[in-house]
ZAMAR-392759 format. One record per residue (C-alpha): residue in one letter; x, y, z; residue number from 1. Coordinates in Angstrom, 1 decimal, always signed. Each point is the difference from the previous one (the first is absolute). Last residue first. Layout:
<pts>
+------+--------+--------+--------+-----+
: type :   east :  north :     up : seq :
+------+--------+--------+--------+-----+
:    a :      X :      Y :      Z : NUM :
...
+------+--------+--------+--------+-----+
</pts>
This chain:
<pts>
+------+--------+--------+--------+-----+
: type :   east :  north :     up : seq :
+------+--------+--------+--------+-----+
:    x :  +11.1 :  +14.1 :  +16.7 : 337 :
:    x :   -2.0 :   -2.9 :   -1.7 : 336 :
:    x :   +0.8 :   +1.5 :   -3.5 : 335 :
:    x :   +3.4 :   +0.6 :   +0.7 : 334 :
:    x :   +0.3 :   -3.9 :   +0.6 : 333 :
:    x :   -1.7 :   -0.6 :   -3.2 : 332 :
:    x :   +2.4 :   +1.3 :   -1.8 : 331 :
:    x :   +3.2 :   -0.7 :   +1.7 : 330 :
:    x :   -1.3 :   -3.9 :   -0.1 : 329 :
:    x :   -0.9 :   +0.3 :   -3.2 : 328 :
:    x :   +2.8 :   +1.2 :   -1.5 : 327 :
:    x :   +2.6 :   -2.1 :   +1.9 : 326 :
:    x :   -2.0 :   -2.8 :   -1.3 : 325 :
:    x :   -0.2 :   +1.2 :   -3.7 : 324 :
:    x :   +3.6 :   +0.6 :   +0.1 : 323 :
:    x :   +1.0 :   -3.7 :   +1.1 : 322 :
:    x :   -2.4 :   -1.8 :   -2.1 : 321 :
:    x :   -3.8 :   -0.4 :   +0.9 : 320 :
:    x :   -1.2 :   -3.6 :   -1.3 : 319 :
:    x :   -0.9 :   -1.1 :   -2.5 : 318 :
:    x :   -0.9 :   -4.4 :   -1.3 : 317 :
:    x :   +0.3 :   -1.9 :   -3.2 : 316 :
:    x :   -1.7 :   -3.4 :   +0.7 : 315 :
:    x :   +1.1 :   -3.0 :   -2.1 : 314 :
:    x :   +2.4 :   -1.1 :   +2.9 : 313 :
:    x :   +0.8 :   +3.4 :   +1.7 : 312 :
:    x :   +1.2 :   +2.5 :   -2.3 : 311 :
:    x :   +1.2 :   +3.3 :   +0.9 : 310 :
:    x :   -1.2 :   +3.4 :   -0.4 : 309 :
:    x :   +1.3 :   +3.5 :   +1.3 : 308 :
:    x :   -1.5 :   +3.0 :   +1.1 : 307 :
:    x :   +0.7 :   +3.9 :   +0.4 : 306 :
:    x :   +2.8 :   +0.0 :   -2.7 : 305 :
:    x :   -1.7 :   +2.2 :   -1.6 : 304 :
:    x :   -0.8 :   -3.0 :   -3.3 : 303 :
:    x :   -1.0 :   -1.9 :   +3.1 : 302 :
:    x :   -2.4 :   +2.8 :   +0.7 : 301 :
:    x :   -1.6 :   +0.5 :   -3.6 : 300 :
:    x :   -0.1 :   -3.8 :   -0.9 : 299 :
:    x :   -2.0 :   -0.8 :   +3.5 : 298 :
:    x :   -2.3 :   +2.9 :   -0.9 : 297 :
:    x :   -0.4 :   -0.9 :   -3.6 : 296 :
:    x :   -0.7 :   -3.8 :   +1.3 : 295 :
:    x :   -2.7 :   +1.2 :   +3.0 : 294 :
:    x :   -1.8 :   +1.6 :   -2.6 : 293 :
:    x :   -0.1 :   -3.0 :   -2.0 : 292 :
:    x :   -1.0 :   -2.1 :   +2.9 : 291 :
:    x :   -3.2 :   +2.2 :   +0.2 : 290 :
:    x :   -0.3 :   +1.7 :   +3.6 : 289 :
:    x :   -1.9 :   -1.6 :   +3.3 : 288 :
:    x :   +3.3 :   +0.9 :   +2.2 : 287 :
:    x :   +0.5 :   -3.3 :   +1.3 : 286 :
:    x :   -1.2 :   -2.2 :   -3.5 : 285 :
:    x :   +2.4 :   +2.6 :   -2.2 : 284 :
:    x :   +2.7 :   -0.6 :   +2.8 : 283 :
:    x :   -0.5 :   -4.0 :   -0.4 : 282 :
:    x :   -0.3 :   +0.0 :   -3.4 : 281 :
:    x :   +3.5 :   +1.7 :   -0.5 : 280 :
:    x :   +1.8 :   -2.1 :   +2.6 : 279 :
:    x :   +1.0 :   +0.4 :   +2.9 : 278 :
:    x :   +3.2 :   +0.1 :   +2.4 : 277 :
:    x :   -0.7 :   +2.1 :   +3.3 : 276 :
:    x :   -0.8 :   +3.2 :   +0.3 : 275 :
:    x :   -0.6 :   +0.9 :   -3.6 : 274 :
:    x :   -4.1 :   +1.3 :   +0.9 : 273 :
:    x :   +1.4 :   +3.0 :   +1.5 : 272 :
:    x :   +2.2 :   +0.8 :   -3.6 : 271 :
:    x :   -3.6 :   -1.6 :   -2.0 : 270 :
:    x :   -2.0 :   +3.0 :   +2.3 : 269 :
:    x :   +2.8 :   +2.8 :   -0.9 : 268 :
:    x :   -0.3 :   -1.1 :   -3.6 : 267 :
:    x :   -3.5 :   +0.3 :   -0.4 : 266 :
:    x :   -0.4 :   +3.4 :   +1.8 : 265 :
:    x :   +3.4 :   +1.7 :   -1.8 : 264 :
:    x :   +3.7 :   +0.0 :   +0.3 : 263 :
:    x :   +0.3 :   +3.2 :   +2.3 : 262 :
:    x :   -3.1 :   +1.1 :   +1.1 : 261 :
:    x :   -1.1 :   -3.7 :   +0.8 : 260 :
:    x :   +3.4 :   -0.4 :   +2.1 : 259 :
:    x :   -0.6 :   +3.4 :   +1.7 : 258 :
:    x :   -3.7 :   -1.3 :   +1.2 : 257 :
:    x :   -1.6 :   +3.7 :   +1.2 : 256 :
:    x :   -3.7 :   -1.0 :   -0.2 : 255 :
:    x :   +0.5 :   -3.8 :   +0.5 : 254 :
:    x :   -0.2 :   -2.3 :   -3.1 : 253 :
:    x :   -3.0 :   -2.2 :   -1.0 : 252 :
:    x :   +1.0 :   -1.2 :   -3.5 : 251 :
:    x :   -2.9 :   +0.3 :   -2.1 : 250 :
:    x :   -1.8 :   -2.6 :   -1.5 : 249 :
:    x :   +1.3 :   -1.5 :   -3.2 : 248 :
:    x :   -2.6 :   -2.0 :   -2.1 : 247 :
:    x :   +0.5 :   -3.1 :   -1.6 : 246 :
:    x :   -2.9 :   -1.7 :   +0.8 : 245 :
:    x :   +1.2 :   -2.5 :   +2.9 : 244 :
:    x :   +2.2 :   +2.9 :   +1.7 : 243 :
:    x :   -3.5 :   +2.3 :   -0.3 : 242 :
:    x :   -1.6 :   -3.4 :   +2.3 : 241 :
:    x :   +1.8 :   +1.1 :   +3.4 : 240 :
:    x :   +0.9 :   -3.4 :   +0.8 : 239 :
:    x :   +4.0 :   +0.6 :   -0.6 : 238 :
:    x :   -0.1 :   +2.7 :   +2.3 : 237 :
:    x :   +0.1 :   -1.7 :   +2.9 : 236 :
:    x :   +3.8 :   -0.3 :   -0.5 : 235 :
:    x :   +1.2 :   -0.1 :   +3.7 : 234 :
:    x :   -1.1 :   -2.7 :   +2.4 : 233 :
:    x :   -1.9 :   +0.5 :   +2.7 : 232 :
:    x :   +0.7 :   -2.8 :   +2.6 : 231 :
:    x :   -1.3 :   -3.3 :   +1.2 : 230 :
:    x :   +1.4 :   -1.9 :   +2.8 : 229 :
:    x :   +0.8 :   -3.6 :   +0.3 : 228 :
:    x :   +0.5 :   -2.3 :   +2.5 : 227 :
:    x :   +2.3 :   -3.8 :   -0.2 : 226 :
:    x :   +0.2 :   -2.9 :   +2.0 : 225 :
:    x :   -3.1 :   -0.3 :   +2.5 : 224 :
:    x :   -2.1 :   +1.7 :   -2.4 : 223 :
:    x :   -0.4 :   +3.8 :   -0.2 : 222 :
:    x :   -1.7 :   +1.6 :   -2.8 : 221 :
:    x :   -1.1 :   +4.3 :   +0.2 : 220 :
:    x :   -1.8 :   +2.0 :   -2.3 : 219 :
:    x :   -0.1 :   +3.5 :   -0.2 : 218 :
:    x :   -3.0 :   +0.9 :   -2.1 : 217 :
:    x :   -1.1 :   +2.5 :   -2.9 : 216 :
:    x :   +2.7 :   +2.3 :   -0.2 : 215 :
:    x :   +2.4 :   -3.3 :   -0.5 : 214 :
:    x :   -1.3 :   -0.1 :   -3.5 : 213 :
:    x :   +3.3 :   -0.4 :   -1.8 : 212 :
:    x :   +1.3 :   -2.5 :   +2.7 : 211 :
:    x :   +3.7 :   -0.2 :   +0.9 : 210 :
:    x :   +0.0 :   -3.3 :   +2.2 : 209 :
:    x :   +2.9 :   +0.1 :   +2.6 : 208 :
:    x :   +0.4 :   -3.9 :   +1.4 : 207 :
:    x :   +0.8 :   -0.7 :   +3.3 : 206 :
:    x :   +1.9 :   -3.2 :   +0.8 : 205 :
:    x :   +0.2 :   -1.1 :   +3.7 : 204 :
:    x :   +2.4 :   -0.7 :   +2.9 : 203 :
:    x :   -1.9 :   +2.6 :   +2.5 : 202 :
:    x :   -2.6 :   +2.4 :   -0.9 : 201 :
:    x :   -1.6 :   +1.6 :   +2.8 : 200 :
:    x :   -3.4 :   +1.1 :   -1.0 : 199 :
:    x :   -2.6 :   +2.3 :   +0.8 : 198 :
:    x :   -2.9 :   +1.2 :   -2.9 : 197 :
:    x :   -2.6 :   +2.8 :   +0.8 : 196 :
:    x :   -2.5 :   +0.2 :   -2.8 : 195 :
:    x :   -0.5 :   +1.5 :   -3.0 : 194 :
:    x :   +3.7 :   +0.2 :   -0.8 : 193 :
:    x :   +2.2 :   +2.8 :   +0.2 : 192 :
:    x :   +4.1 :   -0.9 :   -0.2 : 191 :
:    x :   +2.0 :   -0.8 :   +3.0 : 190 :
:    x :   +3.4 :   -2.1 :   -0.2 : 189 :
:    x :   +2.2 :   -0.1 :   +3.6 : 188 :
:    x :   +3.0 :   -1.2 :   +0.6 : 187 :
:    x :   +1.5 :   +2.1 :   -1.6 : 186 :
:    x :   -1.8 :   +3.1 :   -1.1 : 185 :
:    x :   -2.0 :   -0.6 :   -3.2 : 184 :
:    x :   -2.8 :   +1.8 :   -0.6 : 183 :
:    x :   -2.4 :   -0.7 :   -3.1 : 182 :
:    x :   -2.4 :   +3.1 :   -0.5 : 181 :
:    x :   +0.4 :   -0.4 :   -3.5 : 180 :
:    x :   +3.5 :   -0.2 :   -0.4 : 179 :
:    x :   +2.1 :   -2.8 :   -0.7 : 178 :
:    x :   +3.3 :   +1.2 :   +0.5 : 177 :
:    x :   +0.3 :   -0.6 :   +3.9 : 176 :
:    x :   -0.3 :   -3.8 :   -0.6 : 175 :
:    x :   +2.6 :   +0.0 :   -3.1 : 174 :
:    x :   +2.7 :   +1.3 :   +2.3 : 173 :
:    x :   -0.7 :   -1.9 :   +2.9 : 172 :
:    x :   -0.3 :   -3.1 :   -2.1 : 171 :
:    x :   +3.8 :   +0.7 :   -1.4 : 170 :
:    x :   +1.7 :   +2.7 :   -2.2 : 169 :
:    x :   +1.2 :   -2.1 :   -3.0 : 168 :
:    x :   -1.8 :   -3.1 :   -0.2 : 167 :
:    x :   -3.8 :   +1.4 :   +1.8 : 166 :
:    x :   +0.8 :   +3.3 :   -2.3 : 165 :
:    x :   +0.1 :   -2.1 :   -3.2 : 164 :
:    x :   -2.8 :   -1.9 :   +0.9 : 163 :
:    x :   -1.9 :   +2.5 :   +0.5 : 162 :
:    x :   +0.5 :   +1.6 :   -3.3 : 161 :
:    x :   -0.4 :   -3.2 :   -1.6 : 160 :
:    x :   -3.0 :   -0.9 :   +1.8 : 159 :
:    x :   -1.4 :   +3.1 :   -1.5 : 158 :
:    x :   +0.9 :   -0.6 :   -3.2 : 157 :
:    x :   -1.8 :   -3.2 :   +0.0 : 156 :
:    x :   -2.5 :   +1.6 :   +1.8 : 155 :
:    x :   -0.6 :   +2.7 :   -3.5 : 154 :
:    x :   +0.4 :   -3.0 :   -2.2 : 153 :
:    x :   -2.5 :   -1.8 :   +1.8 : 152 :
:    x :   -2.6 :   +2.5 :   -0.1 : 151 :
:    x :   +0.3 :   +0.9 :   -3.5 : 150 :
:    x :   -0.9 :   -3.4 :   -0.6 : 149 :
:    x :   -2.4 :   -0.1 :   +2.5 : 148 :
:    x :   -2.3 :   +2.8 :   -1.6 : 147 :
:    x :   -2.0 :   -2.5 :   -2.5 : 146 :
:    x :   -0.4 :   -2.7 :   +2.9 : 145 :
:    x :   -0.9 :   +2.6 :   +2.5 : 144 :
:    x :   -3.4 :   +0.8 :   +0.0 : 143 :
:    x :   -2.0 :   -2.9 :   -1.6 : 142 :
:    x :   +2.0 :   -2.7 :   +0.5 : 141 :
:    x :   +0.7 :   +1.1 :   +3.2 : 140 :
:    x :   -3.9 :   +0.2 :   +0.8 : 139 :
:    x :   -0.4 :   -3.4 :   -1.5 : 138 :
:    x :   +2.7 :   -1.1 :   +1.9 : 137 :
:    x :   -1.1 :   +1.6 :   +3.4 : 136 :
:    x :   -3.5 :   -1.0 :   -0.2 : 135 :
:    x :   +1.2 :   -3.5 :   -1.1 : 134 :
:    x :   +2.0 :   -0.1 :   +3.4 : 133 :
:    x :   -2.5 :   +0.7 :   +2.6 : 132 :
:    x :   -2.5 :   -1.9 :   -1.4 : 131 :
:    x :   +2.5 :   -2.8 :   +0.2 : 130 :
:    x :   +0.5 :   +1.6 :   +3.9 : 129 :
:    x :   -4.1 :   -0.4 :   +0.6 : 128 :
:    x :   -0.3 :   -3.3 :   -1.3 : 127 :
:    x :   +2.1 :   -1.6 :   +2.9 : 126 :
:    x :   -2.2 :   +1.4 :   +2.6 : 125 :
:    x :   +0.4 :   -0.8 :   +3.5 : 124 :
:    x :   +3.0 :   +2.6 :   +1.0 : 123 :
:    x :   -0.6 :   +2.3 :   -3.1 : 122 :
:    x :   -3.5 :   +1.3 :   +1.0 : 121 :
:    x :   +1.5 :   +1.8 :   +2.9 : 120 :
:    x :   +2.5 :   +2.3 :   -1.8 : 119 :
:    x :   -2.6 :   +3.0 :   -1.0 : 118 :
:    x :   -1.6 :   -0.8 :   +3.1 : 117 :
:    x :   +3.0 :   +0.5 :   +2.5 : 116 :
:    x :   +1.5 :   -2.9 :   +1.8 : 115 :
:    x :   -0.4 :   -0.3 :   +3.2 : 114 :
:    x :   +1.8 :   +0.5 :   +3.5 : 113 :
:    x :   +2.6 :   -2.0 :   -1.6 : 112 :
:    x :   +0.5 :   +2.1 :   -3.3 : 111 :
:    x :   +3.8 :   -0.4 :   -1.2 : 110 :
:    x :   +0.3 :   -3.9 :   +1.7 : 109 :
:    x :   -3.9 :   -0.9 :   -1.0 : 108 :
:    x :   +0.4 :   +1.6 :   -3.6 : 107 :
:    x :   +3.8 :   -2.3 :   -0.7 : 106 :
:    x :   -1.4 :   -2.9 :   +1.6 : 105 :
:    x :   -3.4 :   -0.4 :   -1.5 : 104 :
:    x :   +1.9 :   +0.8 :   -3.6 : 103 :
:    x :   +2.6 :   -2.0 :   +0.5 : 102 :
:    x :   -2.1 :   -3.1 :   +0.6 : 101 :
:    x :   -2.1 :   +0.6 :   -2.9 : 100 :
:    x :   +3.5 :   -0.3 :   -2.0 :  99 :
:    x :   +0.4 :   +2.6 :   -2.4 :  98 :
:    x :   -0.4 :   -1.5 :   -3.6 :  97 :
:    x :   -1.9 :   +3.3 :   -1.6 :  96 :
:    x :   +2.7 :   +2.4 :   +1.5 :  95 :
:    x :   +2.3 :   -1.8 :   -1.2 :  94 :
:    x :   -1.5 :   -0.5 :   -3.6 :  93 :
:    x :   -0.7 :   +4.2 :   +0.3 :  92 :
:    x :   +3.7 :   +0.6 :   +0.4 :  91 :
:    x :   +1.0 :   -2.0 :   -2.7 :  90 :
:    x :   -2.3 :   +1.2 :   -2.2 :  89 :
:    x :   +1.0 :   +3.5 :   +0.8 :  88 :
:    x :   +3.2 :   -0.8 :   -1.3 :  87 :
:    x :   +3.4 :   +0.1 :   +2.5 :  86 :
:    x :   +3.4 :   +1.4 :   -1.7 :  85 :
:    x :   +1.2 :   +2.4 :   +2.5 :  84 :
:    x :   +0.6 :   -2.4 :   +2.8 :  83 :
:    x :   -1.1 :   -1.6 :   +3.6 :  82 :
:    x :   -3.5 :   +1.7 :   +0.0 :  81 :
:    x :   -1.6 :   -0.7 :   +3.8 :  80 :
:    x :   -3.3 :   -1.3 :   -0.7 :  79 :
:    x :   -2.9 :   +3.2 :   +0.7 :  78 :
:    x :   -3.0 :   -2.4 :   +0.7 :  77 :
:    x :   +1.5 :   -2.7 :   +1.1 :  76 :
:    x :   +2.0 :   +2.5 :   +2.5 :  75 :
:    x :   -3.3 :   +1.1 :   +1.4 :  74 :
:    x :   -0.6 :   +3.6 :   -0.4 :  73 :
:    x :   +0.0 :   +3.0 :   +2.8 :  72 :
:    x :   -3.2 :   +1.7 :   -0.2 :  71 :
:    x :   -1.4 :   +3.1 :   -1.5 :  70 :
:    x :   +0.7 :   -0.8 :   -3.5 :  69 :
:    x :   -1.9 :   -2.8 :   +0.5 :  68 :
:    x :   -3.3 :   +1.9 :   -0.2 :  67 :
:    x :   +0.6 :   +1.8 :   -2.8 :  66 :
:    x :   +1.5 :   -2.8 :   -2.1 :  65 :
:    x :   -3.3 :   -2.3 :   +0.8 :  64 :
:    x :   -2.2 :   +3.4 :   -1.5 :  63 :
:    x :   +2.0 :   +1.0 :   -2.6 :  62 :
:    x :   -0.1 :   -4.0 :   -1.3 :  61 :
:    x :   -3.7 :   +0.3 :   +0.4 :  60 :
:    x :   -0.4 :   +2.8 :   -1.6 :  59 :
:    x :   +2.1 :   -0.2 :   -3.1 :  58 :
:    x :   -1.6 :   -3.9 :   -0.7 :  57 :
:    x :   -3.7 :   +2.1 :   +0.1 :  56 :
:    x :   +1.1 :   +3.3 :   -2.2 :  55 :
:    x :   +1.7 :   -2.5 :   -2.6 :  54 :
:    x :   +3.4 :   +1.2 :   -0.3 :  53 :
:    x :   +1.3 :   +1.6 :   -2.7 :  52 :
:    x :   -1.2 :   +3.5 :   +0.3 :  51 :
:    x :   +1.7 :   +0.1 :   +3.5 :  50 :
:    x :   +3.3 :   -1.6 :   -1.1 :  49 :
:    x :   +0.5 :   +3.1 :   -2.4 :  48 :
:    x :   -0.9 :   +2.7 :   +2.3 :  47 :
:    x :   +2.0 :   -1.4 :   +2.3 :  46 :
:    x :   +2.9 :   -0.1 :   -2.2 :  45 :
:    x :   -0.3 :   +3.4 :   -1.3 :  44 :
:    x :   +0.0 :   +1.2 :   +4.1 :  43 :
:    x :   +2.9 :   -2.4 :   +1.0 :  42 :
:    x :   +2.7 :   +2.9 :   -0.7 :  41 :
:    x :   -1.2 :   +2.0 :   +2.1 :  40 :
:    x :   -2.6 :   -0.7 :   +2.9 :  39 :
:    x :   -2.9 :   -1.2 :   -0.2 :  38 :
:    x :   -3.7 :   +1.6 :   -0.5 :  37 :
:    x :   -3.2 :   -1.5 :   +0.2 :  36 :
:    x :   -0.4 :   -2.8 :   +2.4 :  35 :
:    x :   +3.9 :   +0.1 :   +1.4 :  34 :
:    x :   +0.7 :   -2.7 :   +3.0 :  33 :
:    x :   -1.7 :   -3.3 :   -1.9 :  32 :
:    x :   +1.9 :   +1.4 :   -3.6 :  31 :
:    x :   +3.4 :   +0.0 :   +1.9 :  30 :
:    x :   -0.8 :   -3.4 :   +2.1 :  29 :
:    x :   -1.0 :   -1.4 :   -3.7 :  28 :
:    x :   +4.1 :   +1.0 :   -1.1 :  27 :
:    x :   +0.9 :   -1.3 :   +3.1 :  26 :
:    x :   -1.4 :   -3.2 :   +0.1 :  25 :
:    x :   +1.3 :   -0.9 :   -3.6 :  24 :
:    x :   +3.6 :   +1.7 :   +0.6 :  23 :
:    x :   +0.0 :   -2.3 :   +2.7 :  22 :
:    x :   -0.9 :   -3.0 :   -2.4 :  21 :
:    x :   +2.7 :   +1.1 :   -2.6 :  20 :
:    x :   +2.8 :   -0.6 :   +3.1 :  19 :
:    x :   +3.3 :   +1.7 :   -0.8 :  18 :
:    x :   +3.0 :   -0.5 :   +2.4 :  17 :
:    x :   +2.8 :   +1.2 :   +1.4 :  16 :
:    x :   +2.4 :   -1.2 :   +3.3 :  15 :
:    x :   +1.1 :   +0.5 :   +3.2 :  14 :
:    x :   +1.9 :   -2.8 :   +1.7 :  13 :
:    x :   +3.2 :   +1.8 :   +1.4 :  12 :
:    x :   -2.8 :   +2.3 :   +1.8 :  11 :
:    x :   -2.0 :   -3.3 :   +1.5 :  10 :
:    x :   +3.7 :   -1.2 :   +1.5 :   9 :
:    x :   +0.4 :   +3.6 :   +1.1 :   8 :
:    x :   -3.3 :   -0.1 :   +2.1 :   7 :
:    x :   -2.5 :   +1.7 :   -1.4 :   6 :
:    x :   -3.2 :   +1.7 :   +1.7 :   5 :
:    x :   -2.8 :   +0.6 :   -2.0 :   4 :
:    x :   -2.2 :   +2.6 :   +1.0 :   3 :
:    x :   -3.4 :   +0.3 :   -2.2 :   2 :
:    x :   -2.4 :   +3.0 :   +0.6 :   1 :
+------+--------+--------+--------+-----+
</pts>
């Protein structure tokens, strides 16, 4: 379990980021932790990713992942993403220029009554990390390249939704919103993590990183100016391989869902999915539907009055109106009693 505990300077600080390279460790933490069967929606990615990769390069990097994921990571290892527009090539080149220095000092400071095997071999040898690396670009290019782009718009969404709450509503507010286990009760932030984490932040940035794979790892960066946690972000959908072929999985709705009843499985998801500003590509990547599909539903509730659309910049973003809020919220508030 992680505790964070915040001062208010640290709360005024909080901030959102992407990082491609923890998306990386996750995603091969996911496929370490679950041999056969994982859970929905990674299962048609898995699948895919497994037939790709050669049986030897697959089981060493399941291997190395499987035993990390056990530890707490050294911050050279998990760098502290600062933004939402970071490449995995920029990632990896830091990772690859890490000072030997801060490698020695980072493992002997977070392991000093020794470090663990699966971490030892770093301290004296340099090879070891650029091995490191190309394992993890040839497995990104392998396994994630073709999904990121659907990735990225789905975080960029994401971070927009976030956002939105951090400006409007505060860090307490978007704190207690993430979900997934994540607690927030000022001071104190706790959220699972595979092993037991205590620290007293004081004066320092912390960084939120909505990661689609989070199922796989926790990960956790601190560096004398800034930490950073990870989180599961919503929108996993977009790797389940029938939104890549066109087909349209079915909505999962709740036996009893009043909304779905009402105006329909598709539409009642797209209406849950309109909580923030988005855009058509982004609902369609969330939900793992066709983009057209997600049109004629858009069309069909603004033209009820249920949503309306602006435009921001050369994007053309919905949103709930008025009546579809109030109908949603009554909804699914009678639902839950």
């Amino acid at each position: 379990m992680i505790r964070l505990n915040l001062d208010d300077e640290t709360l005024l600080g909080v901030r959102i980021a992407t990082s491609p390279l923890w998306e990386t460790y996750s995603s091969l933490a996911l496929l370490a932790r679950y041999r056969s069967e994982v859970p929905h929606p990674y299962g048609p990615w898995s699948a895919a990713v497994r037939r790709l990769l050669p049986t030897p390069f697959r089981r060493e990097l399941s291997t190395w992942i499987g035993q990390l994921r056990r530890l707490r990571l050294p911050a050279f290892l998990t760098p502290v993403p600062t933004s939402g527009s970071t490449t995995i090539q920029e990632e990896l080149a830091a990772l690859r220029a890490t000072p030997d220095k801060t490698i020695y000092h980072e493992l002997t400071a977070l392991y000093p009554d020794g470090v663990p095997k699966p971490l030892s071999g770093l301290v004296d040898n340099r090879n070891l990390l650029d091995h490191l690396a190309d394992l993890l670009q040839q497995f990104w290019d392998t396994a994630m390249a073709s999904y990121w782009r659907g990735m990225r718009n789905v975080l960029e969404e994401e971070i927009l939704f976030r956002g939105r709450t951090l400006v409007t509503e505060g860090s307490d507010a978007m704190l207690r919103g993430l979900g997934g286990r994540v607690h927030w009760e000022r001071p104190l932030l706790t959220l699972p993590h595979q092993t037991d984490i205590n620290c007293t932040l004081r004066g320092t940035q912390l960084y939120v990183v909505p990661v689609l794979f989070a199922r796989g790892m926790r990960i956790f960066s601190q560096t004398p100016t800034a930490s950073a946690i990870s989180y599961q972000a919503r929108g996993a959908a977009v790797l389940d391989k029938q939104m890549s072929d066109g087909a349209q999985p079915e909505v999962d709705v709740q036996q009893g869902d009043r909304l779905a009843i009402l105006v329909g499985r598709g539409r009642a998801a797209v209406m849950r999915a309109l909580v923030a500003p988005t855009t058509t590509t982004a609902v369609a990547d969330s939900l793992g539907l066709a983009p057209s599909t997600v049109s004629q539903h858009l069309t069909a509730l603004s033209a009820a009055g249920m949503v309306r659309r602006h435009r921001a910049g050369i994007r053309v973003l919905y949103e709930l109106d008025r009546e579809g809020m109030a109908l949603l919220s009554h909804l699914d508030c009678e639902v839950s009693h």
